[in-house]
Residue, then its C-alpha position, 0 to 999 in steps of 0.5 A: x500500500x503506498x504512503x502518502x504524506x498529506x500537508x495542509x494547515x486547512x482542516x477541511x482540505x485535509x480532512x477531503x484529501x485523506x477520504x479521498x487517498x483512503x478511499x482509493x488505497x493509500x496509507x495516509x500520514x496527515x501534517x500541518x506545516x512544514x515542521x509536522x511534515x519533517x518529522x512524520x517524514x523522519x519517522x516514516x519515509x513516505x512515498x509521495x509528499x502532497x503539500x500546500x504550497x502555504x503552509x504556516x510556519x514555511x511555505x512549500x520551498x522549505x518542505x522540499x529542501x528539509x525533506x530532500x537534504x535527507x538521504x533517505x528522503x532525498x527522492x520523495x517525489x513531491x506534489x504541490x496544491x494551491x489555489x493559484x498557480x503564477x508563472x512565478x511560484x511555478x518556476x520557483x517550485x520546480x527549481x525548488x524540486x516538486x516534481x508536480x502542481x494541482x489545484x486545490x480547487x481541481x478535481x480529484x482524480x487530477x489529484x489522484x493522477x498526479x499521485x499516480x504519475x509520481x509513484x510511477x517515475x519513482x519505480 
């Protein structure tokens, strides 16, 4: 069963992805920030990271450099959400190193899509 790492200080949304990854399969470990995040991914290397782009105590930048600093995580892929994606948050994310965006508003099987694609290229 592959691991999904869900960061999202917004409850409701959280609450939605984690039906929604459960519902299809996915073993899912659930962060509210950038911190939460770290350490469930310290305790547990997921195989997927889908995380808010804004996040209360960092943004999605900073999750992807403390997670892929690690060895051990160096290669999660990872999934950024927002509710609006501008040329310029895309090219810094992907210079960053998340490997794809969704919309937080989207719909669910792109989100679903994405995982899929990203558990993919990992194999």
């Amino acid at each position: 069963m592959p691991r999904v790492l869900l960061v999202d200080d917004d409850e409701v949304t959280r609450g939605n992805d984690e039906r929604l990854l459960r519902a299809n399969g996915f073993a899912v470990e659930a962060a509210r920030s950038v911190a939460e995040a770290v350490a469930a991914v310290n305790r547990r290397v997921p195989d997927v990271v889908l995380a808010n782009v804004q996040l209360p105590d960092a943004d999605v930048l900073a999750l992807v450099s403390q997670i892929h600093e690690q060895r051990a995580s160096a290669q999660i892929p990872i999934i950024g959400a927002t509710t609006e994606w501008t040329p310029e948050i895309r090219e810094r994310a992907r210079t960053a190193g998340v490997s794809a965006f969704v919309e937080k508003r989207g719909t669910p099987f792109h989100v679903l899509a994405e995982i899929y694609r990203a558990l993919a290229d990992r194999r």
